[in-house]
C-alpha positions as CSV (number, residue, x, y, z in Angstrom):
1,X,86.0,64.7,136.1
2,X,84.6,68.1,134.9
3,X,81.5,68.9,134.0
4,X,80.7,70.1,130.9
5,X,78.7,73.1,130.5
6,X,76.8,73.7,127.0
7,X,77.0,77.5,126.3
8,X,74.2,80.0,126.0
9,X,73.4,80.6,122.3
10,X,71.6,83.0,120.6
11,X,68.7,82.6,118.4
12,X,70.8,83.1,115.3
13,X,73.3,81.2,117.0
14,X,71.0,78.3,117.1
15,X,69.7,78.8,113.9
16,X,73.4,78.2,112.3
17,X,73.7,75.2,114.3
18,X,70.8,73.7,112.8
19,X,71.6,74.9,110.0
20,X,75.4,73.4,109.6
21,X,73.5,70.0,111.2
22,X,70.9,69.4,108.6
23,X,73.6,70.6,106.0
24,X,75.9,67.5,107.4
25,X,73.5,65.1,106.9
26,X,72.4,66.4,103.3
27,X,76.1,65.9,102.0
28,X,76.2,62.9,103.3
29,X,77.8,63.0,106.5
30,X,75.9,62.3,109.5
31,X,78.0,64.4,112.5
32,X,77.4,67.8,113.6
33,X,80.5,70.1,113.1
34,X,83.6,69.8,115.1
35,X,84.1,73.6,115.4
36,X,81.5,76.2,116.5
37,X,79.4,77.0,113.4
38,X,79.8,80.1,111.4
39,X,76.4,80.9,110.1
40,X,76.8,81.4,106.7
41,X,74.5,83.9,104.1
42,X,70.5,82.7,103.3
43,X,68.3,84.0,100.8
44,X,65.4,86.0,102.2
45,X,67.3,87.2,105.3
46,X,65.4,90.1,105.5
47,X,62.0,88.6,104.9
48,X,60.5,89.5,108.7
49,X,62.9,92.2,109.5
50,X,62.7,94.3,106.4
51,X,60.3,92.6,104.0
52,X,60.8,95.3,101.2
53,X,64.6,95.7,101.5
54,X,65.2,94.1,97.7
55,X,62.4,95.7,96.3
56,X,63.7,99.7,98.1
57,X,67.2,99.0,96.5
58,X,65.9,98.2,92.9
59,X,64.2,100.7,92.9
60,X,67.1,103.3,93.9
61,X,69.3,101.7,91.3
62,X,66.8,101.5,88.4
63,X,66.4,105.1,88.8
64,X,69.8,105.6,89.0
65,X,70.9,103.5,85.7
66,X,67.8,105.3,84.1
67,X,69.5,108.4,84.4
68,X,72.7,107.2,83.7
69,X,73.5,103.8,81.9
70,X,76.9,103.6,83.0
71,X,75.8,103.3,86.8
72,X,75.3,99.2,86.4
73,X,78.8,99.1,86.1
74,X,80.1,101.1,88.6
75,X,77.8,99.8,90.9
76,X,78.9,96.1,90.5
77,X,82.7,97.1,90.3
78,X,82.1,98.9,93.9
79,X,81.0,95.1,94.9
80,X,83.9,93.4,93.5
81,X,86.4,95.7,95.1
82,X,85.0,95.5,98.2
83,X,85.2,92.1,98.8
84,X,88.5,91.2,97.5
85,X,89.8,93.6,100.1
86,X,89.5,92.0,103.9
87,X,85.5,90.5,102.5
88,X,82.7,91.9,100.9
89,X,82.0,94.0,104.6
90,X,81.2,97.7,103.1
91,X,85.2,98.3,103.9
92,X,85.2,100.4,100.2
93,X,82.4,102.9,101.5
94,X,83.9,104.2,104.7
95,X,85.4,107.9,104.4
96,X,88.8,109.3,105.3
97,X,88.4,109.9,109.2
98,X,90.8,110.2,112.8
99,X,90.4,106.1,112.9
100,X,89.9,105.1,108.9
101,X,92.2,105.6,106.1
102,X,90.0,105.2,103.2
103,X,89.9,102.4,100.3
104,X,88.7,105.0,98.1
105,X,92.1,106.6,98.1
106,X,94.1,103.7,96.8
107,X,95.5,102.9,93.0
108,X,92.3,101.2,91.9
109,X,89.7,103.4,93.1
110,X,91.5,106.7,93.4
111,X,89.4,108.9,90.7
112,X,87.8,105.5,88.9
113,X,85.5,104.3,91.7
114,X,82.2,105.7,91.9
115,X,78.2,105.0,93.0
116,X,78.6,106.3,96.6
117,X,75.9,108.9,96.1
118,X,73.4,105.9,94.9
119,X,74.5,103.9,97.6
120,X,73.8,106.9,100.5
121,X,70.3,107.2,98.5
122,X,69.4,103.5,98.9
123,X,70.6,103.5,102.6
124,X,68.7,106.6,103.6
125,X,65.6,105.3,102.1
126,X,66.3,101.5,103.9
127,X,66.5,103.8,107.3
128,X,63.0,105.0,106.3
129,X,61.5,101.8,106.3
130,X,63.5,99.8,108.3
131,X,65.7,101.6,110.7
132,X,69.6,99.8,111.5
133,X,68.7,96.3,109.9
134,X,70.0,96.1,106.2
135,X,73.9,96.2,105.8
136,X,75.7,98.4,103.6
137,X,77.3,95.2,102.6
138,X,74.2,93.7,101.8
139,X,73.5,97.1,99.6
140,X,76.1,96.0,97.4
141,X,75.2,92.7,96.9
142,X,71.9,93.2,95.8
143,X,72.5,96.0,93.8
144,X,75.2,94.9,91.9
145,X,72.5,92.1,91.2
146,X,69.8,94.9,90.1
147,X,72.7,96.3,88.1
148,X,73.4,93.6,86.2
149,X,69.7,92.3,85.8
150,X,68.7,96.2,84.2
151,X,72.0,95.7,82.1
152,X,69.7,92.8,80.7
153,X,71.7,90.2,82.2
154,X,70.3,87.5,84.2
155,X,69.0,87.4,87.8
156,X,70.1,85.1,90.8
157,X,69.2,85.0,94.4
158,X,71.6,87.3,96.5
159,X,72.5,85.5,99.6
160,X,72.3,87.9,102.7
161,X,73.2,88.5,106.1
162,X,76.5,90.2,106.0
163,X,77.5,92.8,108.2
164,X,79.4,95.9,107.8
165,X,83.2,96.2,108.6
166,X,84.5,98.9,111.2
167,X,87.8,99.1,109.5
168,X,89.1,99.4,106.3
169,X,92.2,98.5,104.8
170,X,94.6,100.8,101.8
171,X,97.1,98.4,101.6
172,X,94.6,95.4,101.3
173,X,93.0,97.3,98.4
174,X,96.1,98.4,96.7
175,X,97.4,94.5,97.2
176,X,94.6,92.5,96.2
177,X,92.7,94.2,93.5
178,X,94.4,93.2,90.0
179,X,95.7,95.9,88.1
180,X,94.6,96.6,84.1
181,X,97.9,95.9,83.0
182,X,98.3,92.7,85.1
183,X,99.3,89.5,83.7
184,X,97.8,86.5,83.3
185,X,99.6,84.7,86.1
186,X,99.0,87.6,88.7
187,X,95.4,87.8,87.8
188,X,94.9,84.1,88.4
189,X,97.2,84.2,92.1
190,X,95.1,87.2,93.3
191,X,91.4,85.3,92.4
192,X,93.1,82.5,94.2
193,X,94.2,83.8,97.2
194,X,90.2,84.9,97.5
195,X,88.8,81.2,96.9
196,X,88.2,81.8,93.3
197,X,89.3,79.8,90.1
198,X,89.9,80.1,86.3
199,X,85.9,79.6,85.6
200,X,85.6,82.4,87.9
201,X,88.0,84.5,86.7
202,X,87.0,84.3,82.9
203,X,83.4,84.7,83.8
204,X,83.6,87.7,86.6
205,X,85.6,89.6,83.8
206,X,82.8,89.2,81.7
207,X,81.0,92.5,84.0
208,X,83.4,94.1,81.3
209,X,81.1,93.9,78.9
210,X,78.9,96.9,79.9
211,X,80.9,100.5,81.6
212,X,83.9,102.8,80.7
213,X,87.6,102.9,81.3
214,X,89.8,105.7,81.6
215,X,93.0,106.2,79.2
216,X,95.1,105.5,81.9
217,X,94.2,102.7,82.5
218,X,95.2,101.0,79.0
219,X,97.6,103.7,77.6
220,X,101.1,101.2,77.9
221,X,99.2,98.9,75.4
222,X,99.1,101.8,72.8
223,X,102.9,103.0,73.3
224,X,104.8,101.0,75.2
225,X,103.4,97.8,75.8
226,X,106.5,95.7,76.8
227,X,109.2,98.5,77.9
228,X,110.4,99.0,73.7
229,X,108.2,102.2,73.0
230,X,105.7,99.8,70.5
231,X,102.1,98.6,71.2
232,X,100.8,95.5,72.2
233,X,100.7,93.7,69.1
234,X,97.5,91.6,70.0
235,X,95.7,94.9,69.5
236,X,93.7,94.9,66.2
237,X,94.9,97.5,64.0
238,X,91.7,99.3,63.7
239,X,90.4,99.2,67.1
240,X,94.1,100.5,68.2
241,X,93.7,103.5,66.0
242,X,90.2,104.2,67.1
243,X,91.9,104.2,70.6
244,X,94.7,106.1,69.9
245,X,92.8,108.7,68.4
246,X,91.2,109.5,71.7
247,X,93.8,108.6,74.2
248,X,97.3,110.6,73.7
249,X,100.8,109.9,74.9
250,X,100.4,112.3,77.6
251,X,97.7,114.0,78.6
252,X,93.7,113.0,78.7
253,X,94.3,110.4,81.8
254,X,90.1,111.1,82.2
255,X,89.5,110.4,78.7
256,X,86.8,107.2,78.6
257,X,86.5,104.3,76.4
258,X,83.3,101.7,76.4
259,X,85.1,97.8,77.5
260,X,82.3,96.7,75.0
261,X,82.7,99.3,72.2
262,X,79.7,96.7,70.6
263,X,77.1,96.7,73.4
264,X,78.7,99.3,76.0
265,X,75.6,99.5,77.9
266,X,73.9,95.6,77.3
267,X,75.0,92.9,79.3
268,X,76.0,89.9,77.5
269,X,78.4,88.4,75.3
270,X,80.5,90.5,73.0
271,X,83.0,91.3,75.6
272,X,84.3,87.3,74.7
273,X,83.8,88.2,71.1
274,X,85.6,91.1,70.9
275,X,88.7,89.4,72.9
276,X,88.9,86.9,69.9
277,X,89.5,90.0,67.2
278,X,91.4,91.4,69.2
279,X,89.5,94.2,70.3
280,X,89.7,93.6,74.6
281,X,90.5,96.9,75.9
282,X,92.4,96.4,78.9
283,X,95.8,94.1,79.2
284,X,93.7,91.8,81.7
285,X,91.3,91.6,79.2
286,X,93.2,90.4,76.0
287,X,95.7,88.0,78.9
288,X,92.5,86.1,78.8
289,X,92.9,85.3,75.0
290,X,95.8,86.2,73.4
291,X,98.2,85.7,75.6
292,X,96.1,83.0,77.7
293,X,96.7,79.8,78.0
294,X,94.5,76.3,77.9
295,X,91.7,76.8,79.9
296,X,91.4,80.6,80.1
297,X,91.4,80.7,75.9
298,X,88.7,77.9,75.4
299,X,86.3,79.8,77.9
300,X,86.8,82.7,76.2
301,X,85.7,81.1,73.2
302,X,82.9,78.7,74.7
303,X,81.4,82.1,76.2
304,X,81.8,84.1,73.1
305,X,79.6,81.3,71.5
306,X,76.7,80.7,74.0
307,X,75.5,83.2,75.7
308,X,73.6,81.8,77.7
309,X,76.3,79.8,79.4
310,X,78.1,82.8,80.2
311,X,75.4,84.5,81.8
312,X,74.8,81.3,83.8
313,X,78.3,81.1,84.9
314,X,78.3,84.6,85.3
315,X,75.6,84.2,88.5
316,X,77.3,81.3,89.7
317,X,80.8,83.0,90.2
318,X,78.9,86.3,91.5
319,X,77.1,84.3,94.1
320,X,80.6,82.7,94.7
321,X,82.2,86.2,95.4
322,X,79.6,87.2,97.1
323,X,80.6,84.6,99.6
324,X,84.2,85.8,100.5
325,X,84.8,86.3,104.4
326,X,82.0,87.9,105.1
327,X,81.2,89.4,108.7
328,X,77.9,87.5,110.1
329,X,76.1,87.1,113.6
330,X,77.7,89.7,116.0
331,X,80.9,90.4,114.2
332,X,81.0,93.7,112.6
333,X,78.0,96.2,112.6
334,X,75.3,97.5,110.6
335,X,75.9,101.0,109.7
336,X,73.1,103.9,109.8
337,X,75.7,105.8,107.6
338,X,77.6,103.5,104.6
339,X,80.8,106.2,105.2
340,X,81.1,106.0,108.9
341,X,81.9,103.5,111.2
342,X,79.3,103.4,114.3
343,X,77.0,105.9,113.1
């Protein structure tokens, strides 16, 4: 017979074991884990290591939104396209270099995504007080929280503990983040594939309610929407004038737009009430409504009526993303520098 030997675990090692037992017995099923525990992200994760963490990166980004509204928004899209691509693990930050091909040269970041400067200023000052401890990964998280919350959006507790990818991926970000003109159908495979459902999907696209969008990005709606040189005939015909106006057949790619020409730089709920006159600005916008179907088009409505519930839901589903494959314990590493790998 062979003896069994119980492994030498670590103190964070032990604390996920607890962690995933105690968990077993609060849902209801009294029996520790079958597989080795993966310890997953906990509020306050930072509270003896670097007790000011949340408080240094609000600060960063209220300065930074202060100066220029639009910031909230890129900062929470930098969040969202990192983790659909390989986790939200800082992949999106690294540079071009001999090992990494960089995220930021792929289709949907390629001259659109932008914040890196904030996020070098938050990281230099986290260094300061706390050298090597918070993530760049983490960064995100909680600023795309501070974002949001300055947008006047609601708060929620960021879950922490993530640690920062030594890879990234082109392909993975060119695959998996949904294009503007994407359908319906391909917006709801791609949140799937990342653990994430129709409630998610309508309320996550609600972050379009405050930033800017290039002209490129929605032009096929104004000329040739289905392959038949005419516009997408959701399109209210003021609101496609007003766009037209300012975004030519060729030319002015850089030309931006608000999402929420009613509240550009407020976060709440006339995104939703602008998809029901017709006025979304991007194709995955209006899918939601005008072309959606059941579910997606009585959210739409439900969150164009309470506001409330939308910003609720709205946590919820960032909490939610927050939480896809993300590198904990050992895996990964935490980054001095949010663009290099081992630095």
């Amino acid at each position: 017979m062979t003896n069994f030997t119980w492994p030498r675990l670590t103190l964070l090692q032990l604390v996920c074991l607890l962690q995933a037992f105690f968990i077993s017995f609060s849902s209801g099923y009294p029996k520790p884990p079958v597989h080795p525990p993966v310890c997953k992200l906990i509020p306050h994760y930072y509270a003896k290591t670097c007790p000011m963490a949340e408080q240094i990166v609000e600060s960063v980004v209220r300065k930074a939104v202060m100066k220029e509204a639009r910031m909230a928004a890129s900062l929470l899209r930098l969040h969202f396209h990192d983790c659909f691509v390989k986790g939200c693990d800082a992949s999106i930050l690294l540079d071009n270099s001999s090992t990494i091909v960089s995220e930021k040269g792929s289709n949907p970041n390629r001259n659109s995504a932008r914040g890196f400067e904030v996020v070098d200023q938050i990281k230099s000052a986290l260094e300061k007080e706390c050298p090597k401890t918070v993530s760049c990964a983490d960064i995100l998280a909680i600023a795309s929280r501070d974002s949001v919350v300055l947008s006047g959006g609601l708060g929620w507790e960021v879950l922490l503990g993530r640690r920062d990818s030594k890879s990234a991926s082109l392909s993975g970000s060119n695959n998996n983040i949904p294009a503007p003109n994407s359908t319906l159908q391909t917006l709801t495979t791609k949140f799937k594939l990342q653990g994430l459902d129709v409630v998610d999907l309508v309320a996550l696209s609600g972050s379009h309610t405050i930033g800017l969008s290039r002209c490129t990005s929605f032009r096929q709606r104004l000329y040739n929407q289905s392959g038949n040189g005419l516009p997408d005939f959701t399109l209210n015909k003021g609101y496609y004038a007003r766009l037209k106006s300012g975004c030519p057949k060729s030319g002015g790619d850089n030309n931006l737009f608000p999402l929420d020409f009613v509240s550009p730089t407020k976060f709440d709920n006339y995104y939703f009430k602008n998809l029901l006159s017709g006025q979304g600005l991007l194709n995955t916008d209006e899918e939601l409504f005008a072309k959606g179907q059941g579910k997606t088009m009585e959210l739409v409505k439900l969150y164009a009526a309470n506001e409330e519930l939308f910003l609720k839901q709205f946590a919820l589903s960032m909490v939610k993303m927050g939480n896809i494959n993300p590198l904990t314990g050992t895996m990964g590493d935490i980054r001095v520098n949010c663009r290099k790998v081992g630095s």
